[in-house]
Steps between C-alpha positions, in 0.01 A plus 500: 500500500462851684712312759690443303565832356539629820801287631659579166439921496256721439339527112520808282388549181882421355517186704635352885739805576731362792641181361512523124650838557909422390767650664740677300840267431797580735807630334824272525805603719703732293815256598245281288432725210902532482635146568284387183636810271845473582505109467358518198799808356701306661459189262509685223840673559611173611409329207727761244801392627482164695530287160825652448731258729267212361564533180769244409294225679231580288685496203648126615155356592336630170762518277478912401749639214766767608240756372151314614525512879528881434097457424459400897566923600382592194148331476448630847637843463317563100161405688570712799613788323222471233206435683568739801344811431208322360486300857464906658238572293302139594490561849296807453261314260479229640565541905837502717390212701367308200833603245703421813342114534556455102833602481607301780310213390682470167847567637446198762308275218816609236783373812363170546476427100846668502648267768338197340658562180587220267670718198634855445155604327272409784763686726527845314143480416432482898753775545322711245131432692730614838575768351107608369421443865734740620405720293125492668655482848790752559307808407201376681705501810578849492190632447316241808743657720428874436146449516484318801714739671394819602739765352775640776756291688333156521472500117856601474571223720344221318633624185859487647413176610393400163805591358732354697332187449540573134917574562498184674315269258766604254817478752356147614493359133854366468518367811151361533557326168851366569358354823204307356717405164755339754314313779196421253464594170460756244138369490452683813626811402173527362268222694559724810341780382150264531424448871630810550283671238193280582516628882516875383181409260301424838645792713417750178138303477411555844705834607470732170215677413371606171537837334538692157651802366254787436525510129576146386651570122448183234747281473758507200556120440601515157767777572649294757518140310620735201793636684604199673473247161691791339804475772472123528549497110797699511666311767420198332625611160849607693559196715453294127794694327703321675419184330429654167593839465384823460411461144281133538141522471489316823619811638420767303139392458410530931737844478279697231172356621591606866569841371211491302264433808677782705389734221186370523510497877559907448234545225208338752648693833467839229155364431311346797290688802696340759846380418725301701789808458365816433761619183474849661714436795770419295496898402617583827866519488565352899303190416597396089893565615451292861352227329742469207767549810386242675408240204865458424581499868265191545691329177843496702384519841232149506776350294759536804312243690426230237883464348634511832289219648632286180835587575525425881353113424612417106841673552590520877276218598327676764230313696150645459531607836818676467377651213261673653674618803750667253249735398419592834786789437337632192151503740647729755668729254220573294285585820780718598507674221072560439504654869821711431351659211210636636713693790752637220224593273405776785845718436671343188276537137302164452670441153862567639394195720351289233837539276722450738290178592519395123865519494557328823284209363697505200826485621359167712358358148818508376687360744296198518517429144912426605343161621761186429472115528687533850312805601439537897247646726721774627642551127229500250124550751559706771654813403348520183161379605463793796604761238248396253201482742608823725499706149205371421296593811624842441395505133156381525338674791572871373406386136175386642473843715565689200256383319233482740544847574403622150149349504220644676284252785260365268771287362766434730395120514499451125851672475627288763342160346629629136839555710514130564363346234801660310715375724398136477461508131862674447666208719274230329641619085822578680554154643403302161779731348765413739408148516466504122887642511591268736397173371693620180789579675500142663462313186798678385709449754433134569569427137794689482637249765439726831404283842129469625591720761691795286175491217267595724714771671548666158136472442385623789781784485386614159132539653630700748664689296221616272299528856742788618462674124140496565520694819738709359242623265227497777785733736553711166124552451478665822608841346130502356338523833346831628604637792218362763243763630516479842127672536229174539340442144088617461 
């Protein structure tokens, strides 16, 4: 034995002290660390929009009502927008690396049920668990990258890096879903996101590492499954008036209970130690007017893309494919106009920018609701399609400045989740109104003795419509935003 002990190291009173000794773990490549953040934004920014060019297969395969395949961007974007400050708040609880792992877990598990869908239930009920794990993952990404980059130019790198991805995911969704809708099937629009998400599971596994937040805060479940049953409830409620009107118990009942949990929703935020959103930050002026700004922005704006898509393939008969490449022009323009408005905003007052953005946007909503039967690319997508998206890229980045600037450090990343979230759940309620208005306008029209063709254009046109009066009240709300402080916020 004391041969032994000799080939294997020297004893000490704690034990052999060469070989049991472990070596610290090697940290992954950064190019590591930021291939597995960025693929995972990249799904999720992906996923908001790539169903869009989809949607009329789906609605053949599974047999969806004019106002049911709405549910397949709205099950996705309720869960997203009301699980996704809680998903912040998990990763310092429970771990970034861990948080990160669950959120892309569910997403990939939700795609595959999604893509193996037999009825519209199982599909918007996979959409909805897409959503939840988006919720976990986007934030999650975010906060890997800044703390795995040191602070200076290689995190500022990364995080440009990260966003482009991000800009890309969301250019990449029409076309991406055209293509596999075309050459496969709408199946894969969501059956791709599996290998793809099971090979950034591994990378993350192996590459990230784990870390927390220094004051990990409870978690306020019940204030996020209050606000997001209260907005489901209230879109569902809407999208039934169609069928039974305003004054039906089928209607009314979902409307006053979803107000009803909203109020409740306020009473617990009031209440509770930790709440999902603080009720105080909506006492500074920059952020309650740049989220009620932005809100009805997100109820014309995420319509755009959904009535359009119908409209190229039920109307025009578009091929998935060429459906997709015609929003290519909407892609560029609203790029153009996010990186114009930060070099304006240094010489020309942020809100000038914003209003002028509003109007542009507008003007483009308008225009498109002129849509006909016999409607062309040129005619009827184009022109109006780069006004709408170049006024919105100037409207929404100086909003967001604005209101970021009026909040000290502490809770720039809450303002700029709450930012979102009221985004997503403004274009969620705004599309079941305009498809509520639409299917309406569609019934009317066909049973007055109007074409296929012609119905649908009317309908669509009326949702436009009430899209560009909801802008118009975003672009008139401006006037209640402060002038932004240009000195950094303590």
């Amino acid at each position: 034995m004391g041969a032994v002990s000799d080939i294997l190291g020297q004893r000490s009173p704690a034990g052999p002290a060469r070989n049991l000794t472990r070596r610290p773990k090697r940290a992954a490549p950064a190019w590591a660390v930021l291939l597995a953040v960025c693929a995972g934004q990249f799904l999720v920014v992906l996923d908001v929009s790539v169903v869009n060019v989809a949607l009329p297969s789906m609605r053949t395969a599974l047999g969806f009502g004019e106002t049911g395949q709405q549910w397949v961007v709205n099950g996705y974007a309720l869960a997203f927008a009301g699980f996704l400050l809680l998903g912040g708040r998990a990763a310092d609880l429970f771990g970034r690396k861990a948080t990160f792992l669950t959120g892309l877990g569910l997403f990939t598990a939700a795609s595959l049920a999604g893509g193996l869908a037999q009825s519209p239930w199982m599909l918007i009920t996979a959409r909805a668990i897409q959503g939840l794990g988006s919720a976990v993952l986007a934030p999650t990404t975010l906060s890997i990258l800044t703390t795995s980059f040191p602070e200076g130019p290689e995190r500022t790198r990364a995080i440009g890096t990260w966003t482009a991805v991000g800009a890309g995911g969301g250019a990449a969704g029409g076309l991406v879903g055209g293509l596999l809708t075309d050459l496969l099937s709408w199946r894969w629009v969501l059956l791709v996101n599996v290998p793809i998400g099971a090979l950034v599971l591994v990378g993350a596994a192996l590459w990230l590492t784990e870390s927390r937040g220094a004051a990990a805060r409870r978690l306020d479940v019940p204030g996020a499954l209050l606000v997001t049953g209260g907005v489901t409830a209230l879109a569902y409620g809407i999208a039934e008036t169609e069928s039974h009107g305003w004054t039906s118990p089928v209607s009314l009942g979902p409307l006053l209970g979803g107000l009803a949990v909203l109020a409740l929703f306020t009473l617990v935020e009031a209440r509770t130690a930790h709440p999902l959103i603080p009720l105080r930050l909506f006492t500074i002026r920059s952020v309650a007017s740049a989220n009620t700004v932005l809100f009805t922005a997100g109820a014309a704006t995420f319509s755009v893309w959904y009535f359009l898509s119908l409209y190229m393939q039920q109307v025009l008969h578009y091929s998935p494919i060429r459906a997709g490449l015609s929003f290519l022009p909407h892609t560029v323009a609203i790029i153009i106009g996010s990186k114009l408005a930060p070099r304006l905003m240094g010489r020309i007052d942020a809100r000038v920018i914003a209003a002028v953005g509003g109007a542009v946007a507008v003007a483009g909503v308008v225009w498109q609701s002129r849509i006909t039967a016999d409607g062309t690319f040129l005619g009827v997508i184009l022109g109006p399609g780069i006004l709408t998206m170049l006024g919105a890229g100037l409207l929404l980045t100086p909003v967001a400045a604005i209101a970021m600037s009026g909040v000290g450090r502490g809770d720039q990343g809450l303002v700029s989740g709450l930012l979102n979230t009221s985004r997503q759940l403004g274009g969620a309620l705004g599309l079941t109104v305009l498809a509520t208005a639409a299917a309406s306008r569609i019934a009317s029209r066909a049973s007055g003795g109007a074409s296929p063709g012609q119905a649908l254009s009317d309908g669509y046109g009326l949702a436009f419509l009430i899209g560009a009066a909801f802008l118009a009240v975003g672009t008139c709300l401006i006037v209640l935003l402060p002038k932004p402080d240009p000195r950094p916020a303590p």
